[in-house]
N, C-alpha and C positions, 0 to 999 in steps of 0.2 A: 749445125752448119752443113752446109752442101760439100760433100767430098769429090776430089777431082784423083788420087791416089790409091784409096781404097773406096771398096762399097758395102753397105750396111742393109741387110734384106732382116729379115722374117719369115721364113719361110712356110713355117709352124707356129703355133699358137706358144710362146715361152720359149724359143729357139732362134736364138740370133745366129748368121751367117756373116760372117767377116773377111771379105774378099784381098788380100794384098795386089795392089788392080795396077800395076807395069809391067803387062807382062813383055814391053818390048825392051825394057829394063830388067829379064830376070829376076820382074818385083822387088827390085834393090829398093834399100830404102834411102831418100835422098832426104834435102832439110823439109820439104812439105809434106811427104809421110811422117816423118818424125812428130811434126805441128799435127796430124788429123788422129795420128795413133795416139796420141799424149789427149785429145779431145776424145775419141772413140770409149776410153778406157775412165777418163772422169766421168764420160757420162753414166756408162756401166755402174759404179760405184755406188750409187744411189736408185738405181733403177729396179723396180719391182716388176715389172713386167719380163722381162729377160729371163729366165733363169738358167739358162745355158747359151754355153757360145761355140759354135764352131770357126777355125779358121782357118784358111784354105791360100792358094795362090793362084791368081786364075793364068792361063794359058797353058802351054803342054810344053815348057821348057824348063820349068819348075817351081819349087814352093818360097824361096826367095833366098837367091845372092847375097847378101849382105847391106854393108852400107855403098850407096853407089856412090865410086872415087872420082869418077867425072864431077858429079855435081858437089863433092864434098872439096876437090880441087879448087873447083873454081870459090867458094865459100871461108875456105881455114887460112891460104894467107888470107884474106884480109882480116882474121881476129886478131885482137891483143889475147894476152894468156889468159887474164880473167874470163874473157867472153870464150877463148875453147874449152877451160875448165867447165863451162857451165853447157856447151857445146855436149861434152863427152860425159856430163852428168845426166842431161836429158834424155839422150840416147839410153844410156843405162837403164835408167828408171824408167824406161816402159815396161820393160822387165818385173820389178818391180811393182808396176802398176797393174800387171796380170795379175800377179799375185796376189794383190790386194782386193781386186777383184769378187765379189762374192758370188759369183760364176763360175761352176765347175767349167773349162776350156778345154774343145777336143782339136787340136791339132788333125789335117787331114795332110800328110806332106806328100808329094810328089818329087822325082828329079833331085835338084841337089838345097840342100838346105845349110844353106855355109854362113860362119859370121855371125851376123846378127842375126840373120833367117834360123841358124842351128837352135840361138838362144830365146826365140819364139816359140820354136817347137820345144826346150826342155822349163819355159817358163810355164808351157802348158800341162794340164794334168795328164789327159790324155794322149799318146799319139798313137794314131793308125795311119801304115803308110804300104805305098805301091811297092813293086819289087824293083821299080830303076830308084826307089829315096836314095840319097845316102848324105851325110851329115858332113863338117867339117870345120873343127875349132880354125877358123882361117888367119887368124888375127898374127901368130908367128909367121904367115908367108910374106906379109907387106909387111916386113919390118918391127913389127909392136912386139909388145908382150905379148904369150899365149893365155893371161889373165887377163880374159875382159866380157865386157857385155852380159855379164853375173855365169860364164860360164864354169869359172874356178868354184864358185859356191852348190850349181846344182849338178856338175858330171860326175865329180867323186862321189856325192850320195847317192845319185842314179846307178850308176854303173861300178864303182870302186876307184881307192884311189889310184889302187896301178895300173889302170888300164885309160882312167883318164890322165895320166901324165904323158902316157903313150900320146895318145890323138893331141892335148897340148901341147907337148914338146913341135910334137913334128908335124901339122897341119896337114897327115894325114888324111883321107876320108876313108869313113866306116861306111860299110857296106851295108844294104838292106840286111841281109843273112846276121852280120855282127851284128847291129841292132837290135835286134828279133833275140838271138843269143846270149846277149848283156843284160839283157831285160830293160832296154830303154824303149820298147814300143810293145804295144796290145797285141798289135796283128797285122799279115801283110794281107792285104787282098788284090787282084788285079783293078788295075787304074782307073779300069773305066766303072767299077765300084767303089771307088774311093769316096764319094760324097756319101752315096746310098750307108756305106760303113759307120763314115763316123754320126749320119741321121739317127741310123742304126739305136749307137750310144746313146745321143741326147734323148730319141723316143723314150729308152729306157728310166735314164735319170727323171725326163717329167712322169713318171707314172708314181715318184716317191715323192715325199713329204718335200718340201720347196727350202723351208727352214733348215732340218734336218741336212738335205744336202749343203746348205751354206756353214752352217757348222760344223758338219763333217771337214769341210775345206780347209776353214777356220783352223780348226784341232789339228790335222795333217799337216801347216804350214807352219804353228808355234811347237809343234811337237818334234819338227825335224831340229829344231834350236834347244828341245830344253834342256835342259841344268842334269837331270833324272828321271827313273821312273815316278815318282811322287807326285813333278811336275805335269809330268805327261795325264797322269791319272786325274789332276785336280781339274784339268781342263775339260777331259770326257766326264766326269761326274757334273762337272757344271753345264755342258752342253744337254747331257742327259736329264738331269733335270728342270732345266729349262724348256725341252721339247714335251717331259711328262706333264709339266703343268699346264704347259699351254693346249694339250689333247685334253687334260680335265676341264678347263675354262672353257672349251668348246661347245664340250657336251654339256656344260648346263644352261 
């Protein structure tokens, strides 16, 4: 489909670039990014030609606001409950749908990354960011819960739980410096290397095995869930040797 909110390039041969494209909106996401990220990411799903994605926010005021309240204003009264339930499920499960994703994701952030923008940047694998980034569980400033948009699931394991109660309680923002600190980001670089950065990354990743990195993925996203170590193991022995055989099949 032709996107009118975000933009989808190529830039490199196996390297998708994924623009969050309002920037007069603070790249907020309104109902029609919702609808092209929810399409952007099914297609991913299935696509062999992709094997990395970077995601960015284009203009120089940052990498994306959240959900935008003007356009969510005028949209939630007129739901009934049902229709926002499924409203505030969608949203979610983009999240979700990163994840699912068998595309390592580098996050490139800039500016402020609040809200749903926050949980873009920790649904992604990678994040490399400028030294103005800085993040913020927003969702207790307008009123909600500070549980939301899968950020109760990935801050505690990122960063720990007592520091993410911190930033959830109090809608807070973490500073490039904390970031960098906590261990929720790779690296800062200056801004006007920010793309060049996380290029950087994906150059890296396409020079390995393609498979191999999607199973790496794979294993790192059922492993942060399992049960034990036992579990964790059966999953890299299965990955391992699913990659050993298909290098022998190769070669004959």
């Amino acid at each position: 489909m032709g996107y009118e909110t975000i933009t989808f390039e190529t830039p490199e041969e196996g390297i998708a670039l994924l623009t969050l494209n309002r920037p007069q909106a603070y790249n907020a996401v309104s109902m029609l990014m919702m609808e092209e990220l929810e399409d952007f990411w099914r297609e991913r799903l299935y696509d062999l030609d992709v094997k990395v994605v970077v995601i960015r926010g284009a203009g120089e005021k940052g990498f994306c606001a959240g959900l935008d309240l003007k356009d969510t204003a005028e949209h939630v009264p007129k739901m009934s409950t049902p229709e926002f339930y499924r409203f505030q499920a969608r949203l979610a499960r983009i999240n979700l749908h990163m994840r699912r994703a068998p595309q390592p994701i580098i996050a490139a952030v800039h500016g402020a990354a609040a809200g749903q923008g926050f949980s873009f940047a920790l649904a992604s694998d990678i994040r490399i960011i400028s030294p103005d980034a800085r993040f913020c569980a927003a969702y207790i400033n307008i009123g909600l819960g500070g549980a939301d948009m899968t950020c109760s699931y990935f801050l505690p394991r990122m960063i720990g739980a007592g520091r993410a109660y911190e930033f959830m309680y109090t809608g807070e923002f973490m500073s490039s410096d904390d970031a960098m600190n906590l261990g929720l980001v790779s690296k800062i670089v200056p801004k006007e290397d920010l793309l060049e950065g996380a290029m950087g990354y994906a150059r890296k990743m396409m020079t390995k095995n393609h498979m191999a990195l999607r199973l790496t993925k794979e294993a790192i996203n059922i492993n942060l869930d399992a049960g034990g170590l036992e579990a964790a193991i059966n999953i890299e022995d299965r990955n391992q040797t699913l990659l050993a055989l298909g290098t022998l099949m190769q070669k004959k």
